[in-house]
C-alpha positions as CSV (number, residue, x, y, z in Angstrom):
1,X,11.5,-30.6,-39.4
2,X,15.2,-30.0,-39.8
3,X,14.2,-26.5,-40.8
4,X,12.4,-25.8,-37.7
5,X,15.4,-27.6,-35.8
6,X,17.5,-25.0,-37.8
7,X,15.2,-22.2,-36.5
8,X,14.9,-23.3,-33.0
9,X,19.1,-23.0,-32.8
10,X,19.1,-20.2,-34.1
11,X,16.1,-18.9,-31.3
12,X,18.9,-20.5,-28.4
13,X,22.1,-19.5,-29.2
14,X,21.4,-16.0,-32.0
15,X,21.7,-12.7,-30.5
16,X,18.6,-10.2,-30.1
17,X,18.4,-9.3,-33.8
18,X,18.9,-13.3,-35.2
19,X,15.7,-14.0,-32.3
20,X,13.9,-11.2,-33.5
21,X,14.0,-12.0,-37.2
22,X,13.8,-16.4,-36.5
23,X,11.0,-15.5,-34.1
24,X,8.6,-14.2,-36.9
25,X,9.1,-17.4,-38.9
26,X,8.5,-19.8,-35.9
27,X,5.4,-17.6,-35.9
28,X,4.0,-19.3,-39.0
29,X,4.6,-22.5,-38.3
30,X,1.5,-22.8,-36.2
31,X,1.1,-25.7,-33.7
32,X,3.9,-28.0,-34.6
33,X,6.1,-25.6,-33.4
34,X,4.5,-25.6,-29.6
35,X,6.2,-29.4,-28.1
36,X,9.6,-28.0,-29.3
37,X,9.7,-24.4,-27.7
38,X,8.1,-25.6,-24.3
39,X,10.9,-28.2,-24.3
40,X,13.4,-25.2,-25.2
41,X,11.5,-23.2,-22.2
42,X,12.3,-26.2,-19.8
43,X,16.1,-25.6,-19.9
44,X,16.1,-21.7,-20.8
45,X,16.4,-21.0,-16.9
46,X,19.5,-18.8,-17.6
47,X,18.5,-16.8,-20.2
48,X,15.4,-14.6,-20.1
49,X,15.9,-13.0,-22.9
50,X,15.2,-16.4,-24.7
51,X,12.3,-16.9,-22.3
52,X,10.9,-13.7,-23.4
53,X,10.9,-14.8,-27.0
54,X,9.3,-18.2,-26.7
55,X,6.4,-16.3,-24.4
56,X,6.0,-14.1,-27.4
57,X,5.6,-16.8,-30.1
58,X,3.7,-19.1,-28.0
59,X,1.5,-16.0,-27.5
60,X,0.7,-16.2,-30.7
61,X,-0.3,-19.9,-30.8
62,X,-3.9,-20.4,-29.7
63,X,-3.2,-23.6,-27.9
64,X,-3.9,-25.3,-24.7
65,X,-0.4,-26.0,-23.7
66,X,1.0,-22.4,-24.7
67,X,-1.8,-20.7,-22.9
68,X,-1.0,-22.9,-19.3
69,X,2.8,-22.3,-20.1
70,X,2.0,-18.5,-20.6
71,X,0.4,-18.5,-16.9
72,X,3.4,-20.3,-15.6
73,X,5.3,-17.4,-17.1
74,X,3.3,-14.7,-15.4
75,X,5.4,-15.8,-12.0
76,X,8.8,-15.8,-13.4
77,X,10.9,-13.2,-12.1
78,X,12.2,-11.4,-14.9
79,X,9.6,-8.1,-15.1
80,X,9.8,-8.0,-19.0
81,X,9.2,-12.5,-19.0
82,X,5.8,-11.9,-16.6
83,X,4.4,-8.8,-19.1
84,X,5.2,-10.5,-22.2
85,X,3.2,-13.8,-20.8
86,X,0.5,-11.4,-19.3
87,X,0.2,-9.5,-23.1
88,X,0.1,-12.8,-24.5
89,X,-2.6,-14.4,-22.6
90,X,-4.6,-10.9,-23.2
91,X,-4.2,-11.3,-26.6
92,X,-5.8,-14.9,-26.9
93,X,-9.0,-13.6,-24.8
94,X,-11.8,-16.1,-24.7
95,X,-9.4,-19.4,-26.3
96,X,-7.5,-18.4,-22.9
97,X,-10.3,-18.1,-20.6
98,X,-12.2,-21.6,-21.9
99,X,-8.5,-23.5,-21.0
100,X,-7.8,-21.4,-17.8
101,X,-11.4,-23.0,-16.9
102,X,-10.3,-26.3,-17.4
103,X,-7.1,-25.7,-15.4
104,X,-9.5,-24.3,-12.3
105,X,-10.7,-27.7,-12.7
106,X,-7.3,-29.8,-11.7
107,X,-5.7,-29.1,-8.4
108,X,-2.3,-29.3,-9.7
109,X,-3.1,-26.7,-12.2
110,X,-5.7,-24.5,-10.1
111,X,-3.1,-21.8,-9.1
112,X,-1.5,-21.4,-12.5
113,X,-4.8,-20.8,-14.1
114,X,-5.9,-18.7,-10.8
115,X,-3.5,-16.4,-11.2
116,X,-3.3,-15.7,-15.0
117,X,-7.4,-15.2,-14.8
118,X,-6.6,-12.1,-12.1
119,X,-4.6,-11.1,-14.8
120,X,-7.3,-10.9,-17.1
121,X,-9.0,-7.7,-14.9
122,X,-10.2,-5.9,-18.3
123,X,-12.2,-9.4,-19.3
124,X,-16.1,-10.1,-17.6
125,X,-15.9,-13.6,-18.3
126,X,-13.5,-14.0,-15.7
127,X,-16.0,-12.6,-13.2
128,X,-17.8,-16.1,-12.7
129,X,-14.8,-18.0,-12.3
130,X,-13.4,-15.9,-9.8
131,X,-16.2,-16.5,-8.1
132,X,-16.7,-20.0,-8.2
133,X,-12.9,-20.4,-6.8
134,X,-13.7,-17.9,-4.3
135,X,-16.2,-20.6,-2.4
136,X,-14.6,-24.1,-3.4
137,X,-10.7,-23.2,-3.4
138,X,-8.4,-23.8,-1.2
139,X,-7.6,-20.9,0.9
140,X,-4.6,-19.9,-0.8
141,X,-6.9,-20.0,-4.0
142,X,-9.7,-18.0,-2.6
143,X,-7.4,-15.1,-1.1
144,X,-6.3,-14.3,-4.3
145,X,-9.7,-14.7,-5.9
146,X,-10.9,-12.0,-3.7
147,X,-8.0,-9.7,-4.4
148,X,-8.9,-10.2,-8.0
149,X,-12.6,-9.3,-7.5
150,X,-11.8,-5.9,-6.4
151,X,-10.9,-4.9,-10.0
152,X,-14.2,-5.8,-11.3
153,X,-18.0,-3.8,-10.6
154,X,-20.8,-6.9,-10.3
155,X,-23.7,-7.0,-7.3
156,X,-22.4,-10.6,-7.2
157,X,-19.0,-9.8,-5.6
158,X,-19.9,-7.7,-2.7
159,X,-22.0,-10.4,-0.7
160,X,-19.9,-13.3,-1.3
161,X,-16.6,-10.9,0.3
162,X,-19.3,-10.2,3.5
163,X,-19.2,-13.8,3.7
164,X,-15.3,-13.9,3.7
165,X,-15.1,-11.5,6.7
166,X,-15.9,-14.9,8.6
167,X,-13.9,-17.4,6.7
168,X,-11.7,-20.0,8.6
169,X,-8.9,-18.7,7.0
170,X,-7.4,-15.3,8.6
171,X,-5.4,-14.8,4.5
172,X,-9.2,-15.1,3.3
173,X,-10.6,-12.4,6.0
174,X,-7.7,-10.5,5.4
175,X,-8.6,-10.5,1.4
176,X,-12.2,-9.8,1.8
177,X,-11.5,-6.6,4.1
178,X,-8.9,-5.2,2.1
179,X,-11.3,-5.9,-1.3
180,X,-14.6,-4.7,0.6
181,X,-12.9,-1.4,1.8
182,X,-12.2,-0.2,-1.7
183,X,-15.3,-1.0,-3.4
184,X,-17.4,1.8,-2.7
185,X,-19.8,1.3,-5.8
186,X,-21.4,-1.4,-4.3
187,X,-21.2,-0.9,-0.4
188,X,-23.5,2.2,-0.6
189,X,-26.4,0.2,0.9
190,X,-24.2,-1.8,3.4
191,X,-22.8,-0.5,6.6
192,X,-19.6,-1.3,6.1
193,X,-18.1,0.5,8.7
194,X,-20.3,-1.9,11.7
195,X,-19.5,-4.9,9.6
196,X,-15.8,-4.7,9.6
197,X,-15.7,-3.4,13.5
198,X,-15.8,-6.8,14.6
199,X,-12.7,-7.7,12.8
200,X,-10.5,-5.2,15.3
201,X,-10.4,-8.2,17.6
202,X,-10.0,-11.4,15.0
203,X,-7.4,-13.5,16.5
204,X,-5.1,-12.7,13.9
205,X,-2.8,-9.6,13.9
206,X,-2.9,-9.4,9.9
207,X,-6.6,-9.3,10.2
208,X,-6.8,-6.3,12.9
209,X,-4.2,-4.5,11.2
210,X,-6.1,-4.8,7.9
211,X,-9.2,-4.1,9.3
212,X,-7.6,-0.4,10.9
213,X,-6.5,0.2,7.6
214,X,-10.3,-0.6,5.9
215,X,-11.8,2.0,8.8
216,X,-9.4,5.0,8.1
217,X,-10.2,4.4,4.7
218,X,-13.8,4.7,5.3
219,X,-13.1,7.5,7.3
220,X,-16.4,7.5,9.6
221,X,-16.4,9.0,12.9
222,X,-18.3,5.4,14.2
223,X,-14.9,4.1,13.0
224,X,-12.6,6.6,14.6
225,X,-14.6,5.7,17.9
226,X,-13.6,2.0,17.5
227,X,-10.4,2.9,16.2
228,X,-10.1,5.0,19.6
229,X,-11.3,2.3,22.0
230,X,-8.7,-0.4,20.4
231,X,-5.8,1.9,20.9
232,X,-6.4,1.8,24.6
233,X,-6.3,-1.8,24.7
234,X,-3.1,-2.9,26.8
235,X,-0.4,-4.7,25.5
236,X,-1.0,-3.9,22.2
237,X,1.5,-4.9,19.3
238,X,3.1,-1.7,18.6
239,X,2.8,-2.1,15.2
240,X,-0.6,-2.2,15.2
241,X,-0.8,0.3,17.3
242,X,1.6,2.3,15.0
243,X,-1.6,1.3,12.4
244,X,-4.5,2.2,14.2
245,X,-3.0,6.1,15.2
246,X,-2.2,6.1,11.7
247,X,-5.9,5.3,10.7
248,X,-7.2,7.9,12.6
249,X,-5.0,10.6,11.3
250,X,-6.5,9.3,7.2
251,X,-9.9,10.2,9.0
252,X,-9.5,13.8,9.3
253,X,-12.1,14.4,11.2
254,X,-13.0,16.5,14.6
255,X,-14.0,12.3,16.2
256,X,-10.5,11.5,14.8
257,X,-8.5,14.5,16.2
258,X,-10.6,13.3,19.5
259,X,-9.1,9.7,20.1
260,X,-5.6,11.0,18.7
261,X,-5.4,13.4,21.5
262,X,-7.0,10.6,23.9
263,X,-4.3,8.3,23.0
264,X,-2.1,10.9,23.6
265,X,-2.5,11.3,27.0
266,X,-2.5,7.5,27.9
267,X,0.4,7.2,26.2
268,X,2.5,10.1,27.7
269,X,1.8,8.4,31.0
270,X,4.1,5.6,30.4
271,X,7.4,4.5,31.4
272,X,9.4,5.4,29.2
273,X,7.9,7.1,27.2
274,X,6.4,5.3,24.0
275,X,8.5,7.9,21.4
276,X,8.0,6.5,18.1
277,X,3.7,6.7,18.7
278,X,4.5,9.5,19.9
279,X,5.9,10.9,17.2
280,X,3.2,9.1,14.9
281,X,0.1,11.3,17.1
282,X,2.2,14.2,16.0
283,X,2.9,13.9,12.6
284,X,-0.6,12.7,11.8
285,X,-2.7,15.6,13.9
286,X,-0.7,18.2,11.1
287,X,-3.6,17.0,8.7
288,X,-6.0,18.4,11.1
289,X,-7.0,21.9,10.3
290,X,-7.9,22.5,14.4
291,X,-5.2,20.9,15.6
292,X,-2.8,23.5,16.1
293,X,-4.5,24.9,19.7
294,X,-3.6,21.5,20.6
295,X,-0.5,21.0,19.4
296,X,0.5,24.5,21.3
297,X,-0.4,22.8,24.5
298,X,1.6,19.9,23.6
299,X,4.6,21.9,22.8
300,X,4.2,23.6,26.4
301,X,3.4,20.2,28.4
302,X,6.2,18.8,30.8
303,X,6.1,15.8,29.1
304,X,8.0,17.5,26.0
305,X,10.8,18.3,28.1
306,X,11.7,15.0,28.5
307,X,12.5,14.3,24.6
308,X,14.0,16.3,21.9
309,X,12.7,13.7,19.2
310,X,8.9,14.7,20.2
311,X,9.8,18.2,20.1
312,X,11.4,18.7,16.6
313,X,8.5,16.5,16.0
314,X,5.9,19.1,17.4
315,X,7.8,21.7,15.9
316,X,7.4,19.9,12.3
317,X,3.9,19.5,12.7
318,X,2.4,22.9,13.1
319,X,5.0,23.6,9.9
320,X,2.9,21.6,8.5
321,X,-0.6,23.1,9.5
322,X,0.7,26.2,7.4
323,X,-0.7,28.8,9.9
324,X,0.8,32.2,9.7
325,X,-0.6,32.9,12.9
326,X,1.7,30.7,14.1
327,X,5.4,32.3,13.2
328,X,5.5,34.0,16.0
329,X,5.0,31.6,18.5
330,X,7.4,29.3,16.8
331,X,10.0,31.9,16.4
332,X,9.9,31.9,20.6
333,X,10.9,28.6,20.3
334,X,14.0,29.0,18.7
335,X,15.5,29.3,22.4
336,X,15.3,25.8,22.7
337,X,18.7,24.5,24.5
338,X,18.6,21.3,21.4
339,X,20.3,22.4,18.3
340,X,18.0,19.6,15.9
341,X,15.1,21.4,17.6
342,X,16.1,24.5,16.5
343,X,16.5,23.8,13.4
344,X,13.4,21.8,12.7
345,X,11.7,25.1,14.3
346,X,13.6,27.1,11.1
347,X,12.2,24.2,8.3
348,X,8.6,24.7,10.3
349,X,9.1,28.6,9.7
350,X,9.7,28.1,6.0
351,X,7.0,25.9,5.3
352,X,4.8,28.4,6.5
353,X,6.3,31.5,5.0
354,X,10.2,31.8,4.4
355,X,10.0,35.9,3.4
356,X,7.8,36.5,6.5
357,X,9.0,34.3,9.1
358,X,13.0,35.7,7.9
359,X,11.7,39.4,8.3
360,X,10.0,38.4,11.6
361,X,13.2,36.9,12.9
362,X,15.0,40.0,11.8
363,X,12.8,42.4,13.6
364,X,13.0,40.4,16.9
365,X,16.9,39.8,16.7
366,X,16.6,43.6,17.0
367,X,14.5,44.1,20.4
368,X,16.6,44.8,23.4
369,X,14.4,42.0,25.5
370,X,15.2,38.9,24.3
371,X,17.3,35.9,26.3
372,X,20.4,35.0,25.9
373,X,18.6,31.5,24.5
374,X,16.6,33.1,22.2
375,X,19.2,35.8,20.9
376,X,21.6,32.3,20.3
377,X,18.4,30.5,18.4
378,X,17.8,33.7,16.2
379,X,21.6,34.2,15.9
380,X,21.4,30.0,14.5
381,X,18.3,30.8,12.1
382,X,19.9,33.9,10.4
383,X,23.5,31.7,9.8
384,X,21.7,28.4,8.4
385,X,18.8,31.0,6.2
């Protein structure tokens, strides 16, 4: 015993190359060794270095109280602490799963053994216990058994998270969408799409919001449609709504370009102006390949007079459309009165095509007909070229 007592010091107070080398001994001394270091871990707060070594010898001690003090690990805040525990508890496989069973089992232990089993994502065995904690737990415990599910492929997993889009608890319908929407193996003989619709009015925000994201996602026109008809809700949270424009612009589709425009034009008939959605229907209708027409339109509307921000915006947008159709129309803009607009006109005219939009500026600096705006926008291109 005074030799491991020798060794343990040596483990506290040695630098890295004394742990290194005591750490491999400790090693061998198989289960004796397990009471002392968990009473070392217990006042080792300060030093995760240290930490880091006991997680790595009780990884390699195949008992019951180093596998639950390698799930406690798993939450400490030092990154290189959590992967050694996580490594640890990989490496003890089925000894670890058969304990973290038993810990499911105790309600002072079921979160600890929960969230080293999510952990385990590469193991089947863990499968059944997920699911198990996914219908008794407690709320917090079935949350993160759902998120956990989603890393697995089983027919089992599916139904039960259809059941969670109902749960009592809005963390536990928030888990099942955000599991459901990414598990497309499985949902190709469910409509997911009319399942998760519902969930755009759930009493809780988290839950709509999640449910936006789930649709883009999906990225069906029957979900742009609903995505469309929330957005003219009133009074919506402008987050949400911030989410829900942000959806539709994932879809990509001519449904989606549809209720972006809609929500366009209820928006641009509020006082004052709503900017920052604004500015989101603009930047998201650039992943539109038949957006540009209406984007022109947008960029001619009086509502655009009223606000530089949407027009360097605009002007950013059908940049990023990548037309060259488009250089010289944009090139006209260039006599717009606001210097930032001008010059998110020139970064739209290089994204397209810097050599042709720079010889196309050129050429019109040259004509006799211009106004004195334009002549001072092309003027502003050439300088900052």
């Amino acid at each position: 015993m005074q030799e491991i007592a020798t060794a343990l010091n040596t483990l506290k107070m040695g630098d890295f190359q004394s742990r290194w080398d005591i750490a491999k001994q400790l090693e061998d001394c198989g289960e004796v060794i397990v009471s002392p270091l968990l009473n070392l871990l217990k006042v080792s707060d300060a030093d995760p270095e240290l930490q880091w070594f006991i997680a790595k010898i009780l990884a390699s001690l195949r008992h019951p109280d180093a596998i639950l003090a390698l799930s406690q690990l798993l939450e400490h805040s030092d990154e290189d602490v959590s992967s050694m525990a996580v490594q640890g508890l990989a490496k003890m496989g089925t000894d670890a799963i058969d304990q973290l069973s038993n810990a499911l089992k105790d309600p002072t232990r079921q979160m600890t053994g929960l969230r080293a089993l999510t952990q385990m994502h590469h193991r089947p065995e863990v499968v059944p216990l997920l699911l198990e904690v996914s219908q008794m737990g407690s709320a917090e415990a079935r949350s993160l058994a759902f998120e956990a599910l989603d890393q697995f492929i089983d027919p089992r997993i599916s139904p039960l998270l259809l059941q969670g889009l109902t749960d009592v608890s809005a963390e536990v319908r928030k888990a099942a969408i955000a599991s459901l929407a990414v598990r497309t193996q499985d949902n190709s003989a469910i409509d997911l799409v009319e399942r998760l619709m519902p969930a755009l009015n759930d009493a809780d925000l988290g839950v709509v919001t999640q449910a936006a994201k789930a649709l883009g996602r999906l990225g069906t026109d029957r979900g742009a449609i609903a995505l469309t008809q929330k957005c003219s809700e009133p009074n919506l949270d402008p987050t949400l709504h911030q989410t829900l424009i942000q959806a539709l612009g994932w879809i990509g589709s001519a449904a989606a370009l549809k209720g972006l425009m809609e929500t366009w034009q209820m928006l641009a008939q509020q006082t004052p102006l709503p900017e920052l959605l604004m500015q989101e229907i603009l930047s998201s209708t650039a992943n539109f390949s038949g957006a540009a027409e209406w984007l022109l339109e947008v960029v001619r509307s009086p509502i655009l007079q009223q606000s530089p921000k949407l027009r360097a915006n605009a002007m950013l947008s059908l940049g990023r459309i990548g037309s060259p159709a488009l250089l010289l129309l944009l090139i006209e803009r260039l006599e717009d009165p606001d210097y930032i607009v001008r010059l998110h006109v020139l970064a739209a005219l290089k994204q397209i095509d810097s050599e042709l939009a720079h010889t196309a500026i050129q050429q019109r600096m040259a004509d006799d007909h211009i106004t004195p705006e334009l002549e001072e926008g092309l003027a502003i291109a050439l300088r900052e070229w």
